[in-house]
C-alpha positions in Angstrom: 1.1 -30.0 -2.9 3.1 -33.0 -4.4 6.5 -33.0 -5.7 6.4 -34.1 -9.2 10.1 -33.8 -10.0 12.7 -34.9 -7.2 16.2 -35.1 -7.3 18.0 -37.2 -4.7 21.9 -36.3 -4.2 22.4 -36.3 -7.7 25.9 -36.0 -9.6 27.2 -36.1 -12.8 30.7 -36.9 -13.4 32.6 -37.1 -17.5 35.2 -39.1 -17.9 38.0 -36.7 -17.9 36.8 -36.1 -14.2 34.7 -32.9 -15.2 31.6 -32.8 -12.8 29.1 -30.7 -14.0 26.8 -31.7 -11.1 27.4 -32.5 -7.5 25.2 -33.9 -4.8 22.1 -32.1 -6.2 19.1 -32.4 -4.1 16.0 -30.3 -5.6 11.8 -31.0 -5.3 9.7 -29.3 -7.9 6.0 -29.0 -7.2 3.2 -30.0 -9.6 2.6 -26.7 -11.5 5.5 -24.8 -9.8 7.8 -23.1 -12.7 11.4 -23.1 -11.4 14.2 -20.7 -13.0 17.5 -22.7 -12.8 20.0 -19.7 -13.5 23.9 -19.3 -13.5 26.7 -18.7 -15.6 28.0 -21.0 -18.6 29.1 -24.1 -17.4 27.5 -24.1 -13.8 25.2 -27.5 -14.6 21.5 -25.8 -15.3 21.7 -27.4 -18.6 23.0 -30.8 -17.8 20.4 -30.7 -14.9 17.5 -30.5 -17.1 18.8 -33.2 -19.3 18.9 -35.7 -16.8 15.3 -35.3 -16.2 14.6 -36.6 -20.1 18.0 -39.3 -19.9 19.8 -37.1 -23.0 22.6 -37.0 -19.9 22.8 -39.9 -17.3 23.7 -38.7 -13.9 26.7 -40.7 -12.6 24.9 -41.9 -9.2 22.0 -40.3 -7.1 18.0 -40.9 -8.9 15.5 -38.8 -10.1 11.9 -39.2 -10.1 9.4 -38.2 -11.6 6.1 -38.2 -10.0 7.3 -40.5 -7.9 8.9 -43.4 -10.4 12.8 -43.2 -11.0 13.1 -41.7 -14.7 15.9 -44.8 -15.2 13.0 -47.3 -15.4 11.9 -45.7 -18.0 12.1 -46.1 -21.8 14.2 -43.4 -23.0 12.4 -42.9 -25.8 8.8 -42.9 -24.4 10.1 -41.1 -21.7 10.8 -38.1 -24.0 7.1 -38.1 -25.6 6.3 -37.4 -22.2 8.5 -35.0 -21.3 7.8 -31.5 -23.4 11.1 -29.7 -24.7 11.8 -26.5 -25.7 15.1 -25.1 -26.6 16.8 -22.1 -27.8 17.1 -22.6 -31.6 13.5 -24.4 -31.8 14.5 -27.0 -33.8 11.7 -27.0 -36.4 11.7 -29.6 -39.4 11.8 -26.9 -42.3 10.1 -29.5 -44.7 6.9 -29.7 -42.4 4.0 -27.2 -41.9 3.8 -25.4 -39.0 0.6 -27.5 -38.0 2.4 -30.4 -38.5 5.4 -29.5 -37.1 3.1 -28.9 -33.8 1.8 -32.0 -34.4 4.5 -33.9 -34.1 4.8 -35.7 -31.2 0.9 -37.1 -31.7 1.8 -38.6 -35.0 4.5 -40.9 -32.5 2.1 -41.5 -30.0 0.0 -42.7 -32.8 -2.5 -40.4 -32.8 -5.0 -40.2 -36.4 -4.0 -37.8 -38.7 -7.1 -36.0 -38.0 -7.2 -35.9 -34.3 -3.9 -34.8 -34.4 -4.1 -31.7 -36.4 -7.1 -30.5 -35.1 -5.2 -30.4 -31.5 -2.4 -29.2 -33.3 -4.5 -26.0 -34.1 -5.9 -25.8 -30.6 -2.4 -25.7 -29.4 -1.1 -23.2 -32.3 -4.4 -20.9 -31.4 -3.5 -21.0 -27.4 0.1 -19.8 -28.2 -1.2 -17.0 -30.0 -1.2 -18.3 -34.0 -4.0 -18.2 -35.8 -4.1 -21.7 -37.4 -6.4 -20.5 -40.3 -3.3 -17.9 -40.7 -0.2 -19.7 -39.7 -1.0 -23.2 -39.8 0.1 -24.1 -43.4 3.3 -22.3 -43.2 6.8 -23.2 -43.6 9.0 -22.4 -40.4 11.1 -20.2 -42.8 8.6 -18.3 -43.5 8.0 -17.3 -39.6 9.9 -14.8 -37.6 12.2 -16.1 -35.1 9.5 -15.2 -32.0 6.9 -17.1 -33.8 9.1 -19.7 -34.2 9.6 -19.8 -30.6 5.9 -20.3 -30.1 5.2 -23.1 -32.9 8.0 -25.0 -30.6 6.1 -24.4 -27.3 2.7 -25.5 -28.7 4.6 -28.5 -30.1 5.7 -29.7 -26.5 2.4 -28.9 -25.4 0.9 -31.0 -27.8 1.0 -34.4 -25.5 -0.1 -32.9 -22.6 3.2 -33.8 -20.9 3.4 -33.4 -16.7 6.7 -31.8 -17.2 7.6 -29.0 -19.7 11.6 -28.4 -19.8 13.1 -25.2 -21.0 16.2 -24.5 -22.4 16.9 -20.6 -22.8 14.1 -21.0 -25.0 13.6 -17.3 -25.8 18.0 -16.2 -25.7 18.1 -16.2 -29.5 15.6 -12.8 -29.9 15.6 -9.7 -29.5 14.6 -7.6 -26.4 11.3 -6.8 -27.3 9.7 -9.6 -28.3 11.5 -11.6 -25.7 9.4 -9.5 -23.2 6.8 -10.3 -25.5 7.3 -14.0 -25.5 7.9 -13.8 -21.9 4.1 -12.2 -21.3 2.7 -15.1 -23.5 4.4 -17.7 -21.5 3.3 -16.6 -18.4 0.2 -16.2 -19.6 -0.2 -19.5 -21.0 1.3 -21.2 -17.6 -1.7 -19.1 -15.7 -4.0 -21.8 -17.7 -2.5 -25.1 -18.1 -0.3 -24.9 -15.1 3.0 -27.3 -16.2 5.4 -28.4 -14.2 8.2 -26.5 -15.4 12.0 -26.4 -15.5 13.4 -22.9 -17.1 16.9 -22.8 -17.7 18.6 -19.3 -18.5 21.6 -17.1 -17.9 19.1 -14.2 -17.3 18.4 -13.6 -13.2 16.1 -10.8 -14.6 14.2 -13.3 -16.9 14.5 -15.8 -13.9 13.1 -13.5 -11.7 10.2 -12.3 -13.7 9.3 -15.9 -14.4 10.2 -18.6 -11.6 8.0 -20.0 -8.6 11.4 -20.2 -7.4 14.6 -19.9 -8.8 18.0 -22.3 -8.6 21.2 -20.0 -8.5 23.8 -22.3 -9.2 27.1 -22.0 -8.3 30.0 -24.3 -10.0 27.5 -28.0 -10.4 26.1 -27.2 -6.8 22.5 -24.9 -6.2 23.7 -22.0 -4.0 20.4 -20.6 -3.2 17.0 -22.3 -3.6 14.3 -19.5 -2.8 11.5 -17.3 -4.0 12.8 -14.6 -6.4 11.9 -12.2 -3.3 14.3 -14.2 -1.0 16.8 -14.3 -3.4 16.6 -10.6 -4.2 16.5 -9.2 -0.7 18.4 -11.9 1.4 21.1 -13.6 -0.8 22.5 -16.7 0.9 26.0 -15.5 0.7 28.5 -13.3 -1.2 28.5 -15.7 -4.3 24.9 -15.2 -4.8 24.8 -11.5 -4.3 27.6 -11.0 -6.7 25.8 -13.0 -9.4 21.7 -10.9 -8.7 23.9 -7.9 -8.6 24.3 -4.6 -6.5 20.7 -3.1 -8.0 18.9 -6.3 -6.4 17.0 -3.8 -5.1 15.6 -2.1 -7.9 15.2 -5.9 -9.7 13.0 -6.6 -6.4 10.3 -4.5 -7.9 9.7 -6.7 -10.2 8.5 -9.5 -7.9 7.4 -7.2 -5.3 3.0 -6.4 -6.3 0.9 -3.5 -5.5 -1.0 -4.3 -2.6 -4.3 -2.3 -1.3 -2.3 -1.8 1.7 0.1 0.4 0.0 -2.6 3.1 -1.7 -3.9 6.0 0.0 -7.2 7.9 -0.2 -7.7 11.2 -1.9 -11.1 13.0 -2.5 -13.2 11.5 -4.5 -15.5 14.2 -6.5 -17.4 13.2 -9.6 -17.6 15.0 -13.2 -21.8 15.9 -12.5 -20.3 17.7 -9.1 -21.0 20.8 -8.7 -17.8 23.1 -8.8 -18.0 25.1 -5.5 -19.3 21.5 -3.6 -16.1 19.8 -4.9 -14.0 22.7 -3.5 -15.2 22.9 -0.2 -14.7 19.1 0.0 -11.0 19.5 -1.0 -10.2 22.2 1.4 -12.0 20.5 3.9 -9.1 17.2 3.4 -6.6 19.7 2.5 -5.7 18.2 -0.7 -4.8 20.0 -3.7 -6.1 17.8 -5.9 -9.3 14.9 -6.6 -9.6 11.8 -8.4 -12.4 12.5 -10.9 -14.7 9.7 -11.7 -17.5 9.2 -13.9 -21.5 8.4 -13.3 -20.6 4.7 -13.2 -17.3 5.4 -11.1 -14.8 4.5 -13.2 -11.3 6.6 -13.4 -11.8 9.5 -15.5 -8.9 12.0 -14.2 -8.2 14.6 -11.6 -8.9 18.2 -11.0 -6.5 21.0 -8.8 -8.0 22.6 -6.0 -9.3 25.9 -6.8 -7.4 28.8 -5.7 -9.4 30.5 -2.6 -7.2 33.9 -3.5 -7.9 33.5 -7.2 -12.1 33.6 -6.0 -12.0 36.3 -3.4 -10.5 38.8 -6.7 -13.3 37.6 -8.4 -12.5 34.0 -10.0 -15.2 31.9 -10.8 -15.0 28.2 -10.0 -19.0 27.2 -10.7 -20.1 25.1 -13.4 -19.1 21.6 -13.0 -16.1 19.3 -12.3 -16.3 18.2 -15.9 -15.1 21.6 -17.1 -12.3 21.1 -15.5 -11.2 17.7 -15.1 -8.1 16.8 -16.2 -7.9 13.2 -17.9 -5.3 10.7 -16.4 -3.9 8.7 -18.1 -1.3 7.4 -15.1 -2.7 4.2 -13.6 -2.3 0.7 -13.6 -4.5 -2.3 -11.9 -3.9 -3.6 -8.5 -1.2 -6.6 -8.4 1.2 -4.9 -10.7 4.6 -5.1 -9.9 6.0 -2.2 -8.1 8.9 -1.9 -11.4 6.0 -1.3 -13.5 4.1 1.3 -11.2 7.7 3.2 -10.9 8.3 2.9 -15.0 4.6 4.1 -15.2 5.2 7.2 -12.9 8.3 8.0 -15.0 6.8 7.8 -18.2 3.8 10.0 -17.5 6.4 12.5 -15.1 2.9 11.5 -12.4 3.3 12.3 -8.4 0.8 9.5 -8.3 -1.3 6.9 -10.3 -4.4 5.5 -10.0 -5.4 1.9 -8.9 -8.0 -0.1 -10.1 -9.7 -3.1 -9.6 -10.5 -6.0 -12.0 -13.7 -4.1 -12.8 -11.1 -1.2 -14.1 -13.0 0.2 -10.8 -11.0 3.0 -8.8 -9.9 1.8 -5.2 -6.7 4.4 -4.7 -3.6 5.8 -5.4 0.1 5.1 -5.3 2.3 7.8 -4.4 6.3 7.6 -4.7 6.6 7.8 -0.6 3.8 4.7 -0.6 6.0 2.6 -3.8 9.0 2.9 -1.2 7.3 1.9 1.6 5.8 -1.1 0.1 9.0 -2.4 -1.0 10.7 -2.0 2.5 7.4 -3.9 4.2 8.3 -6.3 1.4 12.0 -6.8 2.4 11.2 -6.6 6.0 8.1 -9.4 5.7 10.7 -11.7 4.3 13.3 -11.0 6.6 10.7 -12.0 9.3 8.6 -14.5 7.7 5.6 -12.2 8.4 2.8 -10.9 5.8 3.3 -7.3 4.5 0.2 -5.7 6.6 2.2 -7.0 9.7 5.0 -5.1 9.2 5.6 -2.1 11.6 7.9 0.3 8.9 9.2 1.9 12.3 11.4 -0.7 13.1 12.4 -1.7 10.2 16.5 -0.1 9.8 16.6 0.4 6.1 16.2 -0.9 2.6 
């Protein structure tokens, strides 16, 4: 895969002898999305900047796709670059279709061909144009907003989309909504993109790879997995935090490796068949599924005592089936299998397939080990299935 951004040895220097960035070295992939996260001050910001000349760095070049960004007219440059940043920056006197359709009008696109991309672009993010697209950005909430200013630096088709705590100024919901869209969205059109934030749990959730910066130098450049479970030094721990391990969940998915196999019975069984099958596997319980075996619940194991005094477990798996409403499809994050098993007070949840077809189930003993194969396949640069969990010494 080619680098599309490159940055060789690159330092910025102020006059009063601040340097907000020193000896930087850093390769971007095409479509990678790289987190650049630190504290206040650390150079994130001032990095990103350089890449669209609003900051020139004092020596060291950057390219882009492969031409030095200095040769390039500032100005034209820009209309290349997409830009999102925190307060939007909307023109209040224009539409919201024109405001997305800004950056055409420059490149002197016609009215018409620029609006009706416009509303492609407002329709990708989300906004019905036929809603949305005659509105004034006052009359938008602040995540909608946010998404009018994505579509707008969308609206070139620029190689490089920059990103400057774009989604700091709302609130926790419908950031985590805002961060769903966006990842969504970057599943399709695949930007090269530079995310800057203060966030390591929005970094995490959203980088390729994530930048921790230090004070104008990177610290660690890694995989959010990497950084999570093997910070490069004290510095970088101290910033992902002591619960690095519970924020590796995130990152870390659910794997068909990780699920085991119950009984299977199905709601036409026949009562007494489905019992002897479930004492046969010593299991207490079955996945119920339905005639075109999709997820449908579970059922306990009949009581063998509760029969000999005269119990009756005939009639069907169907009348007594429990529904389920615990489960989650494969590739989930581990945090959201663990929230899911909280909310729903579940021993287990179901797995399914893309077909919402049942292939398992995750148990709190198979959510641990999964995340120490996890740790341990980084640790030796080895896939998850190679792991052997008896050697590994702890989480």
């Amino acid at each position: 895969m080619m680098n599309m951004l490159r940055f060789e040895h690159v330092s910025k220097r102020y006059p009063d002898g601040t340097v907000a960035v020193d000896d930087l070295h850093l390769e971007v992939a095409e479509g990678e999305l790289v987190t650049l996260v630190g504290p206040s001050g650390c150079g994130k910001t001032t990095t990103m900047k350089m890449v669209n000349r609003l900051e020139e760095p004092t020596q060291g070049r950057i390219l882009l796709d492969g031409r030095d960004v200095a040769s390039y007219d500032p100005v034209k440059l820009r209309r290349r670059i997409g830009y999102v940043i925190q307060q939007v920056g909307l023109f209040p006197h224009k539409t919201v279709l024109d405001n997305t359709a800004t950056v055409l009008h420059l490149l002197g696109r016609r009215r018409g061909e620029s609006r009706k991309r416009a509303a492609e672009l407002l329709d990708l993010v989300g906004l019905d144009p036929a809603v949305y697209g005659d509105r004034y950005p006052d009359q938008l909430s602040g995540g909608q907003r946010q998404r009018v200013g994505v579509a707008r630096a969308l609206a070139a088709d620029p190689p490089v989309l920059l990103m400057d705590e774009p989604f700091g100024a709302v609130d926790p919901v419908v950031r985590e909504r805002l961060q769903n869209e966006f990842l969504r969205l970057q599943a399709e059109v695949r930007k090269t993109v530079l995310f800057v934030t203060h966030d390591i749990e929005e970094a995490v959730r959203l980088g390729d790879r994530i930048a921790v910066y230090g004070q104008g130098r990177i610290e660690q450049f890694d995989s959010p997995a990497a950084v999570l479970g093997a910070p490069a030094n004290d510095y970088v721990a101290s910033f992902v935090g002591s619960d690095r391990g519970l924020k590796r969940l995130s990152v870390t998915p659910v794997e068909k490796g990780d699920l085991e196999q119950p009984p299977v019975v199905h709601l036409a069984d026949p009562m007494p068949v489905a019992a002897r099958r479930m004492r046969a596997e010593g299991a207490r319980w079955a996945v119920v599924l339905d005639e075109n075996d999709m997820l449908h619940g579970w059922v306990p194991t009949p009581d063998e005592d509760a029969e000999a005094g005269g119990g009756d477990p005939g009639g069907t798996v169907a009348a007594r089936a429990r529904r389920m409403e615990a489960w989650l499809p494969l590739g989930s994050s581990l945090k959201r299998a663990f929230s899911t098993m909280l909310q729903y007070d579940a021993g287990w949840i179901a797995v399914l397939d893309e077909g919402d077809r049942f292939l398992g189930v995750l148990t709190p003993a198979g959510l641990h080990e999964a995340l120490r194969r996890s740790i341990d396949a980084d640790a030796h640069d080895i896939d998850r299935t190679e792991v052997d969990l008896d050697i590994v010494t702890g989480v």
